[in-house]
ZADO-1210 file (C-alpha; in nm, 4 decimals, padded with zeros to 6 digits):
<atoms>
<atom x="00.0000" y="00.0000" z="00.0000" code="UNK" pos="1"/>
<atom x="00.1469" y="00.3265" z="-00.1091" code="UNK" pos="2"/>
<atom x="00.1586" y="00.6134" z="00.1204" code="UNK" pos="3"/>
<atom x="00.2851" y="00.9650" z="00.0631" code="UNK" pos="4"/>
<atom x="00.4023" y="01.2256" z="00.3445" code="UNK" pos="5"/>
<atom x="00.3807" y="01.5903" z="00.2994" code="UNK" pos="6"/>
<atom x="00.7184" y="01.8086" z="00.2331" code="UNK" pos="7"/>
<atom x="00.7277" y="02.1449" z="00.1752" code="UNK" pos="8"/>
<atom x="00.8952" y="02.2331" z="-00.2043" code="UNK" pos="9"/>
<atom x="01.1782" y="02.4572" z="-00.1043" code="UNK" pos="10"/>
<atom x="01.2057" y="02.1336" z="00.2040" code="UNK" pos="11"/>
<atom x="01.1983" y="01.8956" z="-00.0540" code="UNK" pos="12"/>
<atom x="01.5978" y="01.7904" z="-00.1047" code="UNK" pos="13"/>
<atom x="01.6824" y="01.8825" z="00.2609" code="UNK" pos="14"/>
<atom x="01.3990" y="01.6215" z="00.3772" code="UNK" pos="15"/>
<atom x="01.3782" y="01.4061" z="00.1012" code="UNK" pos="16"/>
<atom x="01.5761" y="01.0987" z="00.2640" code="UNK" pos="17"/>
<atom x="01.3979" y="01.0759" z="00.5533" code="UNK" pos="18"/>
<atom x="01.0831" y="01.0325" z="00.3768" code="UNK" pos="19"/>
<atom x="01.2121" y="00.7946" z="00.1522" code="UNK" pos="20"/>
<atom x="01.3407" y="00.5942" z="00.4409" code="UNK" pos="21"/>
<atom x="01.0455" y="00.5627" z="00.6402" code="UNK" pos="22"/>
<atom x="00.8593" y="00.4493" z="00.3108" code="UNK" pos="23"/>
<atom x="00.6792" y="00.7269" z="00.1889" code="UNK" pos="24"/>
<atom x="00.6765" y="00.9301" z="-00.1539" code="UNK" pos="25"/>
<atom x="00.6537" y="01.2755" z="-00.1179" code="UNK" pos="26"/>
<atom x="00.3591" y="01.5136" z="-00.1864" code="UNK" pos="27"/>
<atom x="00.4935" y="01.8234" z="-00.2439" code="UNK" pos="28"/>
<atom x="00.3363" y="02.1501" z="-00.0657" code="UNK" pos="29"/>
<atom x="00.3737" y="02.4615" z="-00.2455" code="UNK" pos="30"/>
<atom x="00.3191" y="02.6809" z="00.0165" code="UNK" pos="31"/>
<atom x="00.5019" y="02.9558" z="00.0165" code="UNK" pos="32"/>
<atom x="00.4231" y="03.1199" z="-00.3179" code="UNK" pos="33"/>
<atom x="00.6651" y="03.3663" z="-00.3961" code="UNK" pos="34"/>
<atom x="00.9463" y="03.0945" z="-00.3635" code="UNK" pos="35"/>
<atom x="00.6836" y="02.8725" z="-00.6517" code="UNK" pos="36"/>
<atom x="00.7045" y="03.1789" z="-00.8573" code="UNK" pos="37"/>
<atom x="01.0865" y="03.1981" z="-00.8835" code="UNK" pos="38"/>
<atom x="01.1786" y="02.8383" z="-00.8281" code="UNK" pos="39"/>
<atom x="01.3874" y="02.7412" z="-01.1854" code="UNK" pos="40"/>
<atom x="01.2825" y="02.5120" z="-01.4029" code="UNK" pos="41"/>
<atom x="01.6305" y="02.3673" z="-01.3364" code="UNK" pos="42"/>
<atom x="01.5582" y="02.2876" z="-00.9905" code="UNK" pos="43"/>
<atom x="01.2165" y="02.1403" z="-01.0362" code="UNK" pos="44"/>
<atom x="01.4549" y="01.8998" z="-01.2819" code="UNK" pos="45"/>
<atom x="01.6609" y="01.8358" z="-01.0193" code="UNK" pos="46"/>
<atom x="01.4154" y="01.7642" z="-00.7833" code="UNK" pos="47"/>
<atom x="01.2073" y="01.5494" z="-01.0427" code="UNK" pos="48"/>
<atom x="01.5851" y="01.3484" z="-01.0788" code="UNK" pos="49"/>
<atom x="01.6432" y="01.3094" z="-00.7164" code="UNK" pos="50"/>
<atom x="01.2707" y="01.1295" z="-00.6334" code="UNK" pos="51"/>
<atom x="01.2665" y="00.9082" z="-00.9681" code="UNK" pos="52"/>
<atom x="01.6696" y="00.7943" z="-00.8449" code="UNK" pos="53"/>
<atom x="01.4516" y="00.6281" z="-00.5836" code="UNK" pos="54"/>
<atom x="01.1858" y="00.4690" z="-00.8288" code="UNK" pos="55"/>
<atom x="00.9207" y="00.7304" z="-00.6360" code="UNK" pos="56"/>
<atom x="00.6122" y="00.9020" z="-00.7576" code="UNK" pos="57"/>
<atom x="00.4526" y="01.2201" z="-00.6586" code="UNK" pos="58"/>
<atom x="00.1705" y="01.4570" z="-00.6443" code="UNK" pos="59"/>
<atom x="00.1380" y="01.7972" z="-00.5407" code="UNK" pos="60"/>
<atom x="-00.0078" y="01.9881" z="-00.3272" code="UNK" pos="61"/>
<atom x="-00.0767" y="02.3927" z="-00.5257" code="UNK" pos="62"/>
<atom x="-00.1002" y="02.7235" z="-00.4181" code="UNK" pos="63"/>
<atom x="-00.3387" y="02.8613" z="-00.1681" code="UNK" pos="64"/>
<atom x="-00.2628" y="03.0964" z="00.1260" code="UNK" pos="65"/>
<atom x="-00.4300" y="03.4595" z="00.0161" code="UNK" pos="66"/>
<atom x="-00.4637" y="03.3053" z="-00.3402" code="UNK" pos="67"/>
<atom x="-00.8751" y="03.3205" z="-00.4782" code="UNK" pos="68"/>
<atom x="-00.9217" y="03.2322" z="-00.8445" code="UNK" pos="69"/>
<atom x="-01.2460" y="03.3954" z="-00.8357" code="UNK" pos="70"/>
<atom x="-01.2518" y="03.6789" z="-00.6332" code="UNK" pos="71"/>
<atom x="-01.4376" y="03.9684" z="-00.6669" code="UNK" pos="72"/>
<atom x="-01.1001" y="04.2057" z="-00.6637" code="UNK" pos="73"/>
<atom x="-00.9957" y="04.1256" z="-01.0474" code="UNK" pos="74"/>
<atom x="-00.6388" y="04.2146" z="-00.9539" code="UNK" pos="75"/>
<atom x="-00.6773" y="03.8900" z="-00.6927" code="UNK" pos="76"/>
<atom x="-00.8202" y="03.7183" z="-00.9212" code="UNK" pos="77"/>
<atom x="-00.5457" y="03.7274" z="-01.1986" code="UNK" pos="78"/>
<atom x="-00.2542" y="03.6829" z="-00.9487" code="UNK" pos="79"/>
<atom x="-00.4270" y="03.3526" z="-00.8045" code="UNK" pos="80"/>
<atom x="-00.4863" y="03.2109" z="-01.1948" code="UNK" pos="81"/>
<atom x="-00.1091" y="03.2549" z="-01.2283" code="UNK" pos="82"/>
<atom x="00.0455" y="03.1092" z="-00.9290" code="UNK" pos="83"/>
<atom x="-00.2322" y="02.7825" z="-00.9589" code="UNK" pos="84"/>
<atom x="-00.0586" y="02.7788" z="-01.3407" code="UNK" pos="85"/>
<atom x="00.2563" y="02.8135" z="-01.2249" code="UNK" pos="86"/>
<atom x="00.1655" y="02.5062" z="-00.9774" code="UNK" pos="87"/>
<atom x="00.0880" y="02.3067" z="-01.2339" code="UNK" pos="88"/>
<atom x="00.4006" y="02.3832" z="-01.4432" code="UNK" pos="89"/>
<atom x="00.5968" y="02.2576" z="-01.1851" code="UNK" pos="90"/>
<atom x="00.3892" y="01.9338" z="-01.0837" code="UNK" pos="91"/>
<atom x="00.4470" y="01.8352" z="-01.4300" code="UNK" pos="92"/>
<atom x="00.8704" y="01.9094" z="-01.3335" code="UNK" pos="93"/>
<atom x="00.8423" y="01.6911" z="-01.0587" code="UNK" pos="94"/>
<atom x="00.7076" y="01.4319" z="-01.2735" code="UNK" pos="95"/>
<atom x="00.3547" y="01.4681" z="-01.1220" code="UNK" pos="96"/>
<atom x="00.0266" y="01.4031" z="-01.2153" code="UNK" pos="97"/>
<atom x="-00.2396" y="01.5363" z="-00.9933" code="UNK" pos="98"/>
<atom x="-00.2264" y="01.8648" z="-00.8232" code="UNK" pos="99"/>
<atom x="-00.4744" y="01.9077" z="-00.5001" code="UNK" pos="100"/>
<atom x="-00.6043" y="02.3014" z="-00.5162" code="UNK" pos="101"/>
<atom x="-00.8113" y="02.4727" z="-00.2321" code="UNK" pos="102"/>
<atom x="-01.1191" y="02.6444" z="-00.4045" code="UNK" pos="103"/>
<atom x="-01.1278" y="02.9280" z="-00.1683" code="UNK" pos="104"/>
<atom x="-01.5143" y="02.9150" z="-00.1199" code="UNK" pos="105"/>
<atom x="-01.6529" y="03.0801" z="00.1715" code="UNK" pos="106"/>
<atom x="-01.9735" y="02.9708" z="00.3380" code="UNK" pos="107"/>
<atom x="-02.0463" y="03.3516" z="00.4879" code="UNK" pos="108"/>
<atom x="-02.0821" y="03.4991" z="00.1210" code="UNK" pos="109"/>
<atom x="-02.4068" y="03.6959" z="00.0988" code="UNK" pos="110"/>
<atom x="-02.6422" y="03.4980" z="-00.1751" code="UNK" pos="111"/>
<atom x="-02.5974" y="03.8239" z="-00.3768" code="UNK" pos="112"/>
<atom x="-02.2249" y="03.7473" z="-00.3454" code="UNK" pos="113"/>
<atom x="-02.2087" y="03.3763" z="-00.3684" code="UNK" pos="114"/>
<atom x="-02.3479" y="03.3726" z="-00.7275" code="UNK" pos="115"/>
<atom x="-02.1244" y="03.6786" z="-00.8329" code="UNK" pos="116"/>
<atom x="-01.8540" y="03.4171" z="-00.6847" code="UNK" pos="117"/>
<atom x="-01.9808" y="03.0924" z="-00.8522" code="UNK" pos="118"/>
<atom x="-01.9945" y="03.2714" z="-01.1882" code="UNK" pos="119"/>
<atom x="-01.6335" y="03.4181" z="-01.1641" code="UNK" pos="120"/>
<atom x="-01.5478" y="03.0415" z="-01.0350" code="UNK" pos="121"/>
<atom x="-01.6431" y="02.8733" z="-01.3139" code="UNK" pos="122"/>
<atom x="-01.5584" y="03.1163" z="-01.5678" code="UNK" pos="123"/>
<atom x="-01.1800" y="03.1486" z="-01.4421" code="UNK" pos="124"/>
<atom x="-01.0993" y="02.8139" z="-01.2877" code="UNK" pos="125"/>
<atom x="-01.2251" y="02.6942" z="-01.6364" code="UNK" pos="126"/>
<atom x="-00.9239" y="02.8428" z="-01.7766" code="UNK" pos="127"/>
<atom x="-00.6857" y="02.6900" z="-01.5681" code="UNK" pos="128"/>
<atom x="-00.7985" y="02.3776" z="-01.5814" code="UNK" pos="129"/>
<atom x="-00.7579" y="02.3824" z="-01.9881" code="UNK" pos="130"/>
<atom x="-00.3761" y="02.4777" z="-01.9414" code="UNK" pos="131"/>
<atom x="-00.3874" y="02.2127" z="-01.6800" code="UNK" pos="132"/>
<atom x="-00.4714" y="01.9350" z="-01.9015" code="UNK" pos="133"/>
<atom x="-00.2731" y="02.0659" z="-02.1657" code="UNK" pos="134"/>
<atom x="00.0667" y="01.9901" z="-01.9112" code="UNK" pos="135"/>
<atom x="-00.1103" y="01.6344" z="-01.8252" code="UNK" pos="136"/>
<atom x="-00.1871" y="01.7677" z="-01.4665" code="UNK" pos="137"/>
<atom x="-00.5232" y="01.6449" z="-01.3356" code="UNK" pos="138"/>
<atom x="-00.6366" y="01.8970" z="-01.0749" code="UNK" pos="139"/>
<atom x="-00.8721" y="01.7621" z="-00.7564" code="UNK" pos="140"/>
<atom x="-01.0200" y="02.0305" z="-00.5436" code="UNK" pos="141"/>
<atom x="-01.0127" y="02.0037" z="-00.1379" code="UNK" pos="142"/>
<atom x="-01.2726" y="02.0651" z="00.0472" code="UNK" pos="143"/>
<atom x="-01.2211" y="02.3472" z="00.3108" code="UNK" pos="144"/>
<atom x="-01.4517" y="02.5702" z="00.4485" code="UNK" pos="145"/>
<atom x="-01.7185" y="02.3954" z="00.2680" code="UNK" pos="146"/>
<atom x="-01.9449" y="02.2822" z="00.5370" code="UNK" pos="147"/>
<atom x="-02.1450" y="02.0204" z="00.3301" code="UNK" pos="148"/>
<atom x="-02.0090" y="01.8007" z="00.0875" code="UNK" pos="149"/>
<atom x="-02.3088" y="01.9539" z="-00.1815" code="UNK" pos="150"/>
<atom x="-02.1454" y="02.2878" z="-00.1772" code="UNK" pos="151"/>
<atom x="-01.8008" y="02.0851" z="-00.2983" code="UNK" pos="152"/>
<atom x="-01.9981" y="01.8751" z="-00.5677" code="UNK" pos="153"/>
<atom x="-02.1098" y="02.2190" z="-00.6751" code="UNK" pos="154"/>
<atom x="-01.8215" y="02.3681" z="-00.7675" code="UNK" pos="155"/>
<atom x="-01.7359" y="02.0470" z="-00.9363" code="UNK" pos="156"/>
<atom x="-02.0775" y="02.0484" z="-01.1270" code="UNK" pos="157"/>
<atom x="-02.0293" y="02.4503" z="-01.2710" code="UNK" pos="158"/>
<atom x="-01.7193" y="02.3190" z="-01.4369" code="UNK" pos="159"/>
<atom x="-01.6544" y="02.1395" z="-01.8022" code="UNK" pos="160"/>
<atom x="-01.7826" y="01.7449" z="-01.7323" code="UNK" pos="161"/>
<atom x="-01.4823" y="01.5735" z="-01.5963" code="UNK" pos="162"/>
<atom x="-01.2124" y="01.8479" z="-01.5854" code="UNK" pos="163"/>
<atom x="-01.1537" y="01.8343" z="-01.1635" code="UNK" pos="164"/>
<atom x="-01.2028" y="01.5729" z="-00.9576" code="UNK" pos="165"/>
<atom x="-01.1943" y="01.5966" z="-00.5589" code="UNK" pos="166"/>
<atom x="-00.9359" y="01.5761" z="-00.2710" code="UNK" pos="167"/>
<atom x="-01.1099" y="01.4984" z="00.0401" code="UNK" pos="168"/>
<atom x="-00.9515" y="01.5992" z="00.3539" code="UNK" pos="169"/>
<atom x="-01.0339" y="01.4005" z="00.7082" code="UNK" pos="170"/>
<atom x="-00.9430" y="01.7488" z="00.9648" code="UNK" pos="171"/>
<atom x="-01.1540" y="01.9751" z="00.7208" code="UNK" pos="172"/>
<atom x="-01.4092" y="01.7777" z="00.7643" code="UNK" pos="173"/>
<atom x="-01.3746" y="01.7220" z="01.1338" code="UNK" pos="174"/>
<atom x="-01.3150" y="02.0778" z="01.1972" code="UNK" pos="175"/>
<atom x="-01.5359" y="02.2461" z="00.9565" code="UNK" pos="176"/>
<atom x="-01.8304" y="02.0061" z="00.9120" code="UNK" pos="177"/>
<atom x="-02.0433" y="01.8263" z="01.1094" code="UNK" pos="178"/>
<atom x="-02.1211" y="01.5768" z="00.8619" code="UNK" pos="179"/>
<atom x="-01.9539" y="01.2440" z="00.8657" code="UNK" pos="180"/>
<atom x="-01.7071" y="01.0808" z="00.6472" code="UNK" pos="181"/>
<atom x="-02.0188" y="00.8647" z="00.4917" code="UNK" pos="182"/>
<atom x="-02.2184" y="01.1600" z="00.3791" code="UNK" pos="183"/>
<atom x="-01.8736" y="01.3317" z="00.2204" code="UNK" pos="184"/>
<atom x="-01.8143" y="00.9766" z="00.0510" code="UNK" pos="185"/>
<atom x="-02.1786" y="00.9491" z="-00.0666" code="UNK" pos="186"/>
<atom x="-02.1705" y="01.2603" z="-00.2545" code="UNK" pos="187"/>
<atom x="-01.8210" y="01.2623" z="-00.3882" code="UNK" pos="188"/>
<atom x="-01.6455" y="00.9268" z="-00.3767" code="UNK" pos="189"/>
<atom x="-01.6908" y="00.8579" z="-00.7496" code="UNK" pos="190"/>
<atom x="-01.4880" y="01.1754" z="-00.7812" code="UNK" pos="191"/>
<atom x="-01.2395" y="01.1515" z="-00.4943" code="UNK" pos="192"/>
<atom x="-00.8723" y="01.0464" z="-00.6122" code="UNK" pos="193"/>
<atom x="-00.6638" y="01.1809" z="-00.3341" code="UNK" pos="194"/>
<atom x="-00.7071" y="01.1740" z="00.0245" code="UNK" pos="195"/>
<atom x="-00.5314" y="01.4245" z="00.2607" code="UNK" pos="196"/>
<atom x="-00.5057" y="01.1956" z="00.6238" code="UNK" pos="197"/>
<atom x="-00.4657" y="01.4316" z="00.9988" code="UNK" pos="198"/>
<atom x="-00.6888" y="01.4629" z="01.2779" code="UNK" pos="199"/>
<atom x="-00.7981" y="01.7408" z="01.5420" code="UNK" pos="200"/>
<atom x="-01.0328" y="01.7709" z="01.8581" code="UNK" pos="201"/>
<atom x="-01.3086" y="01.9185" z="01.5968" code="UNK" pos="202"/>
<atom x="-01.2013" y="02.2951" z="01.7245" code="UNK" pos="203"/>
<atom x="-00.9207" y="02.3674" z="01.5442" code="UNK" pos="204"/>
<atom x="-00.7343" y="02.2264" z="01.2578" code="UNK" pos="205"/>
<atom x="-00.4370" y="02.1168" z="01.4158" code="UNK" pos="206"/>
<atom x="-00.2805" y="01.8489" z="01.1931" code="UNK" pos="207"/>
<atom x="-00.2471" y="01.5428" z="01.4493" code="UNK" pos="208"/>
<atom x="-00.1364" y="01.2707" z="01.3346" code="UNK" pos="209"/>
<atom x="-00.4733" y="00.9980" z="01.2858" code="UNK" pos="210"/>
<atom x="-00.6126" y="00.8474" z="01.5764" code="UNK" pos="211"/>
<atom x="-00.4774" y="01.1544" z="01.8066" code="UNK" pos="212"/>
<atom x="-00.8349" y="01.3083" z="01.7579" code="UNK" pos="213"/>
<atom x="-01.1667" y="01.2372" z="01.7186" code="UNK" pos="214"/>
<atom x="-01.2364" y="01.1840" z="01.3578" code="UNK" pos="215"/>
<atom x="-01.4023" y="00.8535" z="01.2185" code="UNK" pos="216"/>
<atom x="-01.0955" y="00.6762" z="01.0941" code="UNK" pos="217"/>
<atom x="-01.2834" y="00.3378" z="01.1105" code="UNK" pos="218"/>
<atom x="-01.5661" y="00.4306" z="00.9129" code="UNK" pos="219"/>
<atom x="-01.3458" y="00.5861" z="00.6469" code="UNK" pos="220"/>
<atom x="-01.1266" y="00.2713" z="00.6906" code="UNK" pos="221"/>
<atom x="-01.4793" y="00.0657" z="00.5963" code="UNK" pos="222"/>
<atom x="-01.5469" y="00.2490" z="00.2590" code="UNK" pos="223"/>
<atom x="-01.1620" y="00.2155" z="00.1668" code="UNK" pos="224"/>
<atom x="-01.1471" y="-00.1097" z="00.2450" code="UNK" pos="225"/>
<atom x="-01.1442" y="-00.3615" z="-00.0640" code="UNK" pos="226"/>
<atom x="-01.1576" y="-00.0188" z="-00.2896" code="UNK" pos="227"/>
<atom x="-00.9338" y="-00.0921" z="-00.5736" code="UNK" pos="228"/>
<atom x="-00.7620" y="00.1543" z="-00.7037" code="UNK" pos="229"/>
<atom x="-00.7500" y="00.3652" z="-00.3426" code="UNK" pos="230"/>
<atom x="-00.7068" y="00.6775" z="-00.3576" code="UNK" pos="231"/>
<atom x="-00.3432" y="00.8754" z="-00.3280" code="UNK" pos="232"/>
<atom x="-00.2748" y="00.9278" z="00.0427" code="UNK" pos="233"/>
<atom x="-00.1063" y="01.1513" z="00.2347" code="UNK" pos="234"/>
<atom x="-00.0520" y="01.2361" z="00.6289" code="UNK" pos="235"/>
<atom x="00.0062" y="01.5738" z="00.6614" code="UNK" pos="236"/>
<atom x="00.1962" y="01.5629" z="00.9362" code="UNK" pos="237"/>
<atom x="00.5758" y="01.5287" z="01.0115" code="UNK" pos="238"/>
<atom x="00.7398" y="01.2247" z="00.9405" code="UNK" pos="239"/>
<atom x="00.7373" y="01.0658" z="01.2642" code="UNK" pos="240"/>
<atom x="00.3361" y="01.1583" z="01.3329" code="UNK" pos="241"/>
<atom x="00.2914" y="00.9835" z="00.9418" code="UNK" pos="242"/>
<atom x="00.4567" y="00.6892" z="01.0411" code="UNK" pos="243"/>
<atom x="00.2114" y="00.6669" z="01.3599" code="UNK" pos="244"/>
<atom x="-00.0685" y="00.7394" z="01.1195" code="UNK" pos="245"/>
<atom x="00.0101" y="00.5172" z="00.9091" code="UNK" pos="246"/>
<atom x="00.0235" y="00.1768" z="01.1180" code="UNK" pos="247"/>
<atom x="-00.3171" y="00.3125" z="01.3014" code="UNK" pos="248"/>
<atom x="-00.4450" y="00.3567" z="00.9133" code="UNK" pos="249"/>
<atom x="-00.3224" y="-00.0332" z="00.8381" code="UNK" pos="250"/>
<atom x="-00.4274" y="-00.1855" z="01.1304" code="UNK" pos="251"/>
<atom x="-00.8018" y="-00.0484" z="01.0807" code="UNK" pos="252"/>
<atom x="-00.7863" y="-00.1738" z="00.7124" code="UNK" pos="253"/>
<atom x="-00.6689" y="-00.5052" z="00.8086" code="UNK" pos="254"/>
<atom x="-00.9675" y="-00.5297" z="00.9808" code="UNK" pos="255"/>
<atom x="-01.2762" y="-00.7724" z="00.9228" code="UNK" pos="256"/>
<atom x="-01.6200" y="-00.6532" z="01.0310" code="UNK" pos="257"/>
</atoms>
């Protein structure tokens, strides 16, 4: 069973061999975003060198701190559609396929504002989802603030059939819904290709390693298991918490009930 931890980009050669030694690929965070705006293409090479030396894959994690593709300040707006490019560009360095993006919906939009939102959403994520698939780079959105799993389908649903698919993450959902891991699954699973693994105390998204909280690890455990393919994975946590994640993740899908 294949597992990836998550490593920031400009981390990625200092922590690479630690990752690779506890048996993990790397999914690489991109963070910061000025340093994914200037990182060379020659580094990305050398980066995409040094995790294929070790017959490893990855996937990425793109741009999202202050970053809205569809805000309603156009200046936003156009800076955002750039660095999510620019994420993509360098997924496809590293040798990557999928690229997990944070929409940047808000639940306490006005309705006035919401659709203003949704249009500008599907107009301009549109576009980056065609340069996207032009670089080979298949782009699943995360649910964040999105309190139901509808209001992630939606965003799905506004854009051309098939052109994102979803990332769901287990301390989103524990800290920012108060549905449970079944109801996300029923509504997206056909979609869902990566899954982004941490826990909390349902306060605060604290990125524990699983089992430290209070999420539902064995119910998501019981839809994954027998699923073929499974999703990517990733603890998104430090090294040591993913490789305590990762045998409490096991030992729950070893299980018979």
């Amino acid at each position: 069973m294949i597992f990836h931890a998550s490593v920031l980009l400009d981390e990625l050669e200092e922590k690479f061999d630690s990752i690779a030694r506890a048996g993990f690929h790397p999914e690489v965070r991109m963070t910061d975003v000025e340093h994914l705006m200037r990182v060379p293409d020659a580094d990305v090479a050398r980066m995409r060198t040094l995790i294929e030396s070790r017959h490893l894959s990855t996937f990425t994690h793109g741009p999202f701190l202050g970053l809205d593709v569809a805000s309603l300040n156009g200046h936003i707006a156009r800076y955002s559609a750039e660095c999510v490019e620019r994420g993509c560009e360098v997924t496809a360095g590293l040798g990557g396929s999928t690229m997990v993006v944070h929409t940047s919906y808000s639940p306490f939009y006005s309705r006035e504002g919401l659709r203003e939102w949704l249009g500008n959403w599907g107009e301009r994520m549109g576009a980056v989802l065609a340069k996207a698939a032009r670089l080979g780079v298949r782009v699943a959105l995360e649910n964040a603030w999105e309190e139901r799993p509808e209001a992630l389908a939606r965003l799905v649903d506004v854009l051309p059939p098939g052109a994102a698919m979803v990332c769901l993450d287990t301390g989103h959902i524990n800290a920012f819904s108060r549905r449970p891991v079944r109801r996300w699954w029923d509504v997206l699973g056909d979609r869902v290709v990566a899954l982004h693994l941490h826990d909390n105390d349902g306060s605060s998204d604290d990125h524990l390693p699983p089992g430290r909280g209070i999420f539902d690890f064995p119910a998501l455990a019981e839809i994954l298991r027998g699923r073929d393919p499974l999703p990517l994975m990733t603890f998104e946590v430090d090294v040591d918490g993913a490789i305590e994640g990762r045998s409490y993740l096991e030992t729950l899908l070893s299980e018979r009930t």
